[in-house]
C-alpha positions as CSV (number, residue, x, y, z in Angstrom):
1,X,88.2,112.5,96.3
2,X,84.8,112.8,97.2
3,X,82.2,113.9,95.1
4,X,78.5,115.4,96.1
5,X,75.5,114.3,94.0
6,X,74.5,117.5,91.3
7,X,71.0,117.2,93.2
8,X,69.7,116.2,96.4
9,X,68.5,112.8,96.6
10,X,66.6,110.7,99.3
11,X,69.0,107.5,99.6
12,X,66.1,104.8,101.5
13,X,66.1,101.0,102.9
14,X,66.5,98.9,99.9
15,X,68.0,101.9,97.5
16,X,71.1,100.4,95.8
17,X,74.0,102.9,95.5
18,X,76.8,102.5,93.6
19,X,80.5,103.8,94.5
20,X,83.1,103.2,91.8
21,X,87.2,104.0,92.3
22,X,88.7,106.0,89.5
23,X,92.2,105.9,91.1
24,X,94.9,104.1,89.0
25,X,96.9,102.1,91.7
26,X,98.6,99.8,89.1
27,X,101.9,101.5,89.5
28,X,102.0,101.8,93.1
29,X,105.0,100.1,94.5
30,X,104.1,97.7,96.5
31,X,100.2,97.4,95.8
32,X,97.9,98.9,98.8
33,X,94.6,99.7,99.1
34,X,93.4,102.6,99.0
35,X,91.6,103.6,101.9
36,X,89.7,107.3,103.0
């Protein structure tokens, strides 16, 4: 699932940007990555 930022911001060189997963994957059988 992607989500867009609440307000535009201007992402430059050197900017650090953080992505963080919030699917639960524990109980996939067998483990994979999630990928997309």
């Amino acid at each position: 699932q992607n989500r867009a930022l609440p307000e535009f911001r201007k992402i430059l060189r050197g900017d650090h940007l953080t992505l963080e997963c919030t699917d639960e994957t524990l109980g996939r059988d067998p483990p994979q990555a999630v990928l997309g």
